[in-house]
Backbone as CSV, one residue per row, in Angstrom:
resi,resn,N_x,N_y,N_z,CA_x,CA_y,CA_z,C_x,C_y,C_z
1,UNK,-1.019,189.097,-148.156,-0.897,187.738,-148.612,-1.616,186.810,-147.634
2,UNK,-2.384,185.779,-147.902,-3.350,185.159,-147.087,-2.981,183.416,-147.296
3,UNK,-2.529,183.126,-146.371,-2.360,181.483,-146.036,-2.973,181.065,-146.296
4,UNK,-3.391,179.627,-147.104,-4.697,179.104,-146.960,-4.803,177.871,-146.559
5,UNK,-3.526,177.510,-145.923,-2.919,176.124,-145.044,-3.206,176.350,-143.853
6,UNK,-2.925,177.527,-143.184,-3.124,178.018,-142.056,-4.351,176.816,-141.423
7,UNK,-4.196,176.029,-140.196,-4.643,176.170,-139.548,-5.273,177.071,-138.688
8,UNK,-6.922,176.816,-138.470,-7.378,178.115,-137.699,-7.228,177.502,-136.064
9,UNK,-6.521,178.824,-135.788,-6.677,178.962,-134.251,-7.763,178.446,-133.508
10,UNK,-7.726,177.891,-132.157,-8.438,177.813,-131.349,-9.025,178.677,-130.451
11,UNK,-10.033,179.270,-130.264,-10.212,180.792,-129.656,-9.812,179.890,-127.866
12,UNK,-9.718,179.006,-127.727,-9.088,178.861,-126.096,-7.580,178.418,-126.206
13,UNK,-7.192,179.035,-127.278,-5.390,178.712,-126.903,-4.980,177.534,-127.546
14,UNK,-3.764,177.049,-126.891,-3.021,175.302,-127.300,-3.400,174.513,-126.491
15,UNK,-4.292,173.786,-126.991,-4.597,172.602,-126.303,-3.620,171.760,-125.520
16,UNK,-2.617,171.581,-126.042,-1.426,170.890,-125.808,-1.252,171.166,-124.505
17,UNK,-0.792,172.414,-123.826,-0.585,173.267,-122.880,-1.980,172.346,-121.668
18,UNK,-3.031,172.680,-122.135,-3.980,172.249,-121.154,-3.926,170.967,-120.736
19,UNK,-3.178,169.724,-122.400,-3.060,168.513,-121.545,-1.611,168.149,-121.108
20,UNK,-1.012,168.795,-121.308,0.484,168.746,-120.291,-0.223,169.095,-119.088
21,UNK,-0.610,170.360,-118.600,-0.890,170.645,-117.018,-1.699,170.030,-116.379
22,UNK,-2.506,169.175,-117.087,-3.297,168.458,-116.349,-3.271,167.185,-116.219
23,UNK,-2.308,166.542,-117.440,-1.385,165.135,-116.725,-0.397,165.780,-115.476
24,UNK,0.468,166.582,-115.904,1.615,166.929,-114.435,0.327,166.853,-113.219
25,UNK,-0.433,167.950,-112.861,-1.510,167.923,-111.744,-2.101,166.614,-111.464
26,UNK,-2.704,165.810,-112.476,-3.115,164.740,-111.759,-1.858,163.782,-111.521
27,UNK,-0.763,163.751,-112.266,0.282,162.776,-111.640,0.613,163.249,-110.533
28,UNK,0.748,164.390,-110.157,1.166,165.234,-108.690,0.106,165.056,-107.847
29,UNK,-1.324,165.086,-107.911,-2.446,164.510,-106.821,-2.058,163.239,-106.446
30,UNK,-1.840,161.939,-108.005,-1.763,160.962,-107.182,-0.686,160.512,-106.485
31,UNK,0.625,161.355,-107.046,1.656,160.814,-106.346,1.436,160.947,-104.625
32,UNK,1.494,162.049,-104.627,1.056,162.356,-102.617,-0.266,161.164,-102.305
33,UNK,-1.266,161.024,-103.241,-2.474,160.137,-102.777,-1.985,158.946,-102.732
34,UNK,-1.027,158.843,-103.459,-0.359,157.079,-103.110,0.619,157.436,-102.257
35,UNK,1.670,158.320,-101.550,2.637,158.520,-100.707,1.509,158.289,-99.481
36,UNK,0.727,159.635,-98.915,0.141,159.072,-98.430,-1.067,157.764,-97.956
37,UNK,-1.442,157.057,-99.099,-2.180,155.497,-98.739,-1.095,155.299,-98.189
38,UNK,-0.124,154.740,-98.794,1.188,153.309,-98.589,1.349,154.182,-96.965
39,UNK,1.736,155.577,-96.784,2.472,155.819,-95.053,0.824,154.956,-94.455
40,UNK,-0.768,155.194,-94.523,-1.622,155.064,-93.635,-1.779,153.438,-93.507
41,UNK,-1.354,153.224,-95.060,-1.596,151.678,-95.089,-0.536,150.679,-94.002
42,UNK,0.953,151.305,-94.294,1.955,150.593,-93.533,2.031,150.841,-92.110
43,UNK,1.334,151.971,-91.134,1.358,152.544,-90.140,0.718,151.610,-89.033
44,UNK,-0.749,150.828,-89.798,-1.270,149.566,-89.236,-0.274,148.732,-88.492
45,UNK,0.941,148.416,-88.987,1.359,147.436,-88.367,2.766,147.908,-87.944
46,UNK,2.779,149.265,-87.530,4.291,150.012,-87.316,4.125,149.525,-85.460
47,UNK,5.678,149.534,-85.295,5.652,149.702,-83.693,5.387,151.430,-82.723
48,UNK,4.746,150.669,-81.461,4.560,152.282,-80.689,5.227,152.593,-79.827
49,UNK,5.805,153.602,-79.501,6.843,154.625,-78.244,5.949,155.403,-77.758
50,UNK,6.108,155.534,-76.188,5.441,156.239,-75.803,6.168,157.433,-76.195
51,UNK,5.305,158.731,-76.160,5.907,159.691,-76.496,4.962,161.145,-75.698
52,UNK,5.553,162.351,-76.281,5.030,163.098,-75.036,4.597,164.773,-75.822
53,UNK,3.865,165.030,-76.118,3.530,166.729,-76.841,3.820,167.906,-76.582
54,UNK,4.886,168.164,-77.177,5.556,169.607,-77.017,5.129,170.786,-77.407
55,UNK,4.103,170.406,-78.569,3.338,171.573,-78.680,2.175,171.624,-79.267
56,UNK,1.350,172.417,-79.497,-0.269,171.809,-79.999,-1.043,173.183,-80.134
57,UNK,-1.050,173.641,-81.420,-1.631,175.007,-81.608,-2.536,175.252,-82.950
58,UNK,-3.797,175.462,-83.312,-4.637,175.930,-84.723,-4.068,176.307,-85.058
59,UNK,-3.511,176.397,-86.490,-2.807,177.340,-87.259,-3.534,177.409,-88.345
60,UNK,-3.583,179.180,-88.519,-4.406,179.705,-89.402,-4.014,179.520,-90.902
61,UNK,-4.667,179.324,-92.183,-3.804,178.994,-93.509,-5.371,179.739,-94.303
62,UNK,-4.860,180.849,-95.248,-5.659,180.691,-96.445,-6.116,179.737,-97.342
63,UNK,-7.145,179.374,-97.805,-7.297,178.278,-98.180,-8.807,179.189,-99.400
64,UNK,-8.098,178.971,-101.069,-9.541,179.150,-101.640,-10.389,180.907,-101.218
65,UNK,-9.477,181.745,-100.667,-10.208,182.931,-100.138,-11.090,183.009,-99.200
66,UNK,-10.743,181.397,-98.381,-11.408,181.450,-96.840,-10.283,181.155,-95.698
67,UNK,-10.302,181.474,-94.746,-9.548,181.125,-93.393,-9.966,179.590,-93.114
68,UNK,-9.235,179.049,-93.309,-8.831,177.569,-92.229,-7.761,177.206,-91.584
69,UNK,-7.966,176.203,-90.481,-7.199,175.669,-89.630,-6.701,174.375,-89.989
70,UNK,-5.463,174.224,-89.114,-4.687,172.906,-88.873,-4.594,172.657,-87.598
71,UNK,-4.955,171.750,-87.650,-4.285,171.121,-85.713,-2.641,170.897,-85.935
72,UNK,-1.580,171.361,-85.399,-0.378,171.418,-85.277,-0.019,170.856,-84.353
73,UNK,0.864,170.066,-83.997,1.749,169.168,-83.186,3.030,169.386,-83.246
74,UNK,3.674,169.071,-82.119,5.011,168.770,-82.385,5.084,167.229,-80.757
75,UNK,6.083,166.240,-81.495,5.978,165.653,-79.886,7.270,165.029,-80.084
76,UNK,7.831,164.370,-78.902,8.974,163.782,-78.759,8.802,162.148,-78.632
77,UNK,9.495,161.696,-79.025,9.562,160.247,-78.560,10.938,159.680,-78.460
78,UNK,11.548,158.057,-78.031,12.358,157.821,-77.895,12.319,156.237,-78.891
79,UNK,13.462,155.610,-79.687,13.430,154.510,-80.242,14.685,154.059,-80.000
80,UNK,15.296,153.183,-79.035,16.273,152.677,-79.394,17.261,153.353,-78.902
81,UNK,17.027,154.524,-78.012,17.888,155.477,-77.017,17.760,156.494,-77.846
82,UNK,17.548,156.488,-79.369,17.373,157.790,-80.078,15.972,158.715,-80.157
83,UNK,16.477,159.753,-79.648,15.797,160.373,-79.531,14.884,161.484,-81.058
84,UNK,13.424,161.798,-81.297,12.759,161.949,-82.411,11.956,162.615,-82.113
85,UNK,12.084,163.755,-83.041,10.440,164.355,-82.950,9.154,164.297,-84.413
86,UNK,8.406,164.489,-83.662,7.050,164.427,-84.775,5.913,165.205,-85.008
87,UNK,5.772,165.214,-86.029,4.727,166.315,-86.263,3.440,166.134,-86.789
88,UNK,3.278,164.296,-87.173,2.101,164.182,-87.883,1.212,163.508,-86.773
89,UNK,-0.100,163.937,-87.190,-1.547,162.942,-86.481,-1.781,162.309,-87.212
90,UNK,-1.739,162.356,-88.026,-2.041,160.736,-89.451,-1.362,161.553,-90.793
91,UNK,-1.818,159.961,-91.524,-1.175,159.895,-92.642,-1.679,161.546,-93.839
92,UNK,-2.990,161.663,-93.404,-2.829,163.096,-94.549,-3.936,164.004,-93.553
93,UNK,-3.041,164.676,-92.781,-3.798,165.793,-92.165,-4.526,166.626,-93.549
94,UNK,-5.611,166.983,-92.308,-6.148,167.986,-93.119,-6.640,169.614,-92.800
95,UNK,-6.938,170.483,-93.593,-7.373,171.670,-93.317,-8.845,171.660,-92.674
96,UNK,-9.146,172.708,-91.844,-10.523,172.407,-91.212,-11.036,173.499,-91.626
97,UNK,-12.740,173.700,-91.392,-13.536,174.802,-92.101,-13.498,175.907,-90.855
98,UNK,-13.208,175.046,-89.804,-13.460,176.370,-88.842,-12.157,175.987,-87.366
99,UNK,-12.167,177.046,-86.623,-11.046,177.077,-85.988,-11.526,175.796,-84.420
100,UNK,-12.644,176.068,-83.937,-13.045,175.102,-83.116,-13.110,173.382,-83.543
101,UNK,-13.350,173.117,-84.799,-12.766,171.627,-85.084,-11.178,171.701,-84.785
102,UNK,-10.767,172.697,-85.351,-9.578,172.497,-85.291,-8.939,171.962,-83.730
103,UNK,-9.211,173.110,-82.531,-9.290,172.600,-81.405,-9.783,171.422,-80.804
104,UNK,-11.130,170.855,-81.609,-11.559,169.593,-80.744,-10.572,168.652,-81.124
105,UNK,-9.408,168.546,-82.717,-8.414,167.546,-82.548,-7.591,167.824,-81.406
106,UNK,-6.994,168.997,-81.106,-5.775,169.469,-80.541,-6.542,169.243,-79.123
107,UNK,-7.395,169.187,-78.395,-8.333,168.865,-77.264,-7.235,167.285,-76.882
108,UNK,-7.160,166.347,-77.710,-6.829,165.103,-77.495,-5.527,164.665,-77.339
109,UNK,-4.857,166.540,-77.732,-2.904,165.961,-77.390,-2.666,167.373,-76.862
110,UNK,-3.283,167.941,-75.219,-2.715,168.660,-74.792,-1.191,168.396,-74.440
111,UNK,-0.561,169.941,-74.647,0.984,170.295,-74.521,1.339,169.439,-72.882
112,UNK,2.696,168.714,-73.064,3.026,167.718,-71.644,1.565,166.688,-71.899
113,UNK,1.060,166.065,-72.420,0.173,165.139,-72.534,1.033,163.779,-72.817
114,UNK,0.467,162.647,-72.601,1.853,161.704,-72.950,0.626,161.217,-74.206
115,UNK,1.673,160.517,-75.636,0.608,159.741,-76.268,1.881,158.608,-76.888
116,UNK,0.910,157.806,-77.766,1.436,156.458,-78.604,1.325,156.841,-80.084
117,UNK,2.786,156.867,-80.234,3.669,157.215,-81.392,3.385,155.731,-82.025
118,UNK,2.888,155.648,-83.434,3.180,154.784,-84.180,4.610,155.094,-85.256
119,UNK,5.519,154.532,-85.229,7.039,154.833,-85.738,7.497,153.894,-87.149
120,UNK,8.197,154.129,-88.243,8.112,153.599,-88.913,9.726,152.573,-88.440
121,UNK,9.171,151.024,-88.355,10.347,150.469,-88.031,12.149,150.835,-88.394
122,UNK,11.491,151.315,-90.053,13.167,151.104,-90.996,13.408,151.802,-91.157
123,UNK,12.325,153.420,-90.486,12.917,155.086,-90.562,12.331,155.217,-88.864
124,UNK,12.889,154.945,-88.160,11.695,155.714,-87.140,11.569,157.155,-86.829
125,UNK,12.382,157.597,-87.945,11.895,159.569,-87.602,10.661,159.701,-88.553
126,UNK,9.945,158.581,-89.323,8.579,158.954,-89.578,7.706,158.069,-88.913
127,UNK,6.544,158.941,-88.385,5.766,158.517,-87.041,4.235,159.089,-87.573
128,UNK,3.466,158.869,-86.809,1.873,159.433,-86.805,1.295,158.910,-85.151
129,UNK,0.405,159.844,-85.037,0.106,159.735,-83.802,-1.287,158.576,-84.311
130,UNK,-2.130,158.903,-85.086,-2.844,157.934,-85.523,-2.860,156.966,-86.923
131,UNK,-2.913,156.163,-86.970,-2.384,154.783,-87.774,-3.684,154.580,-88.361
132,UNK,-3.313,154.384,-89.739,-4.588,153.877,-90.685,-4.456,154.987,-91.824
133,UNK,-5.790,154.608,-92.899,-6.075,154.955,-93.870,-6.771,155.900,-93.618
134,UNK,-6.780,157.410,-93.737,-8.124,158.482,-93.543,-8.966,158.505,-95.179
135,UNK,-9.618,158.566,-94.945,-11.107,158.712,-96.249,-10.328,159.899,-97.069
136,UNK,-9.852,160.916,-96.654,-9.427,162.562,-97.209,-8.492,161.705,-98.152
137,UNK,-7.147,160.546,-97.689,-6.698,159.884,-99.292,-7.297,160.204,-100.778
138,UNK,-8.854,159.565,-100.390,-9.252,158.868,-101.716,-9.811,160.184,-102.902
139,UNK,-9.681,161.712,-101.561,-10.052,163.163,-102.676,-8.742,163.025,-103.712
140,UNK,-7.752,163.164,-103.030,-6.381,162.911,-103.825,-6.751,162.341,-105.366
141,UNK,-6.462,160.757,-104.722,-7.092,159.867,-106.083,-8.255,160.310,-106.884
142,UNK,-9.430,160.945,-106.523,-10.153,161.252,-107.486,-9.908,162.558,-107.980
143,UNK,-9.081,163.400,-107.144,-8.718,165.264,-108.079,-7.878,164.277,-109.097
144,UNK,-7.018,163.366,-109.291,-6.013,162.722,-109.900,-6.690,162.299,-111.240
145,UNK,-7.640,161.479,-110.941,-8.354,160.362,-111.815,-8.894,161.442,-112.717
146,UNK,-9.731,162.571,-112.353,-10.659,163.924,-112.816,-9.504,164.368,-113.997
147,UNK,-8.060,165.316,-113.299,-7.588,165.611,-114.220,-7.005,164.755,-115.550
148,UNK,-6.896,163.457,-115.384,-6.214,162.767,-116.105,-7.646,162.161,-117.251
149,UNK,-9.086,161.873,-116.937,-9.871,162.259,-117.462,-10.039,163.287,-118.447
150,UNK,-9.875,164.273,-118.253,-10.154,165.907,-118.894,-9.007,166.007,-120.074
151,UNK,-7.725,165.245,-119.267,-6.351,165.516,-120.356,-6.926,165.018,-121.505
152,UNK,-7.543,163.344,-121.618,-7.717,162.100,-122.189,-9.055,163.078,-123.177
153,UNK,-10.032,163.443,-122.690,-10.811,163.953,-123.320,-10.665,164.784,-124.343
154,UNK,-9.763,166.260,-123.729,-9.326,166.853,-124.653,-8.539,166.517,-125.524
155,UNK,-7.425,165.250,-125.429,-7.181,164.947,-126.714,-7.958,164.474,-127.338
156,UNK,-8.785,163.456,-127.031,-9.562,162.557,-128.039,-9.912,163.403,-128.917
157,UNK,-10.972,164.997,-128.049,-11.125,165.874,-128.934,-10.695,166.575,-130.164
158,UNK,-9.195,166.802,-129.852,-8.687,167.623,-130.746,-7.972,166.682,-131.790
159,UNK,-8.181,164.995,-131.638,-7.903,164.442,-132.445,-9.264,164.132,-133.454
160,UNK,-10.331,164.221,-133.347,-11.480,163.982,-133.651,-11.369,165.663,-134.599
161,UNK,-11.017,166.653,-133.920,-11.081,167.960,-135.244,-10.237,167.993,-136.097
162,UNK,-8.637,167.386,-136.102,-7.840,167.211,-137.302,-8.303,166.514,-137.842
163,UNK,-8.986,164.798,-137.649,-9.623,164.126,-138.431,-11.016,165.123,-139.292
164,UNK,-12.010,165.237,-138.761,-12.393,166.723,-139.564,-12.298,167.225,-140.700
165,UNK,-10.591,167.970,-140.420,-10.535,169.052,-140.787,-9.572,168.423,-141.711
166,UNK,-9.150,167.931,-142.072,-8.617,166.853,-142.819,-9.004,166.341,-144.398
């Protein structure tokens, strides 16, 4: 017995599927791409503690089926008699291509090194050793903008083939 209502299949699957995952993904790029702007943006005008580096090591991470690095931190500081530790150098660290960048950050906060904690006044257990906006943000926003593009497309598309097919 042969349908003849049947919609024909798409030989790449449910579309639907492709634009659900790729609104969730780009809402998930930009959410972190706006978590981190607003921490680099507000960090400008945070207060500083001196503070002191407890630890400072490359750490190796798969990345894409290549080896990269992180510059890793850990440091102490004091606010207010309370005592805090921290782990960020700015607002959106990043992965490095090779293990010697990685070191030339970690070069600048040897272990027992003293440095200036920027602290967030109204949390001060969130801190960055460097304050500001890094450029690596704005990949965020555009992996974001890309998928939410592609979602928009493929519907238009598959509204353009029921019209069609119609």
């Amino acid at each position: 017995m042969v349908q003849e209502n049947a919609a024909p299949k798409s030989p790449s699957g449910n579309p639907f599927i492709m634009i659900v995952v790729l609104l969730v993904f780009g809402l998930v790029l930009g959410g972190f791409g706006l978590h981190r702007y607003n921490l680099g943006k507000g960090s400008g005008s945070w207060p500083v503690a001196r503070g002191k580096i407890t630890y400072a090591q490359a750490v190796p991470q798969k990345v894409k089926k290549s080896q990269e690095y992180r510059a890793s931190l850990k440091y102490t500081y004091t606010v207010n008699g309370s005592s805090y530790t921290g782990r960020r150098i700015t607002a959106s660290d990043v992965y490095l291509k090779t293990l010697s960048s990685a070191n030339d950050i970690l070069r600048k906060y040897p272990v027992g090194g003293e440095v200036s904690v920027h602290y967030d006044p109204a949390n001060p257990g969130t801190s960055l050793l460097e304050s500001g906006i890094k450029k690596n943000v704005y990949v965020l926003f555009g992996g974001a903008a890309l998928c939410i593009l592609f979602a928009v497309a493929i519907t238009v598309s598959e509204i353009k083939k029921k019209r069609l097919m119609a």
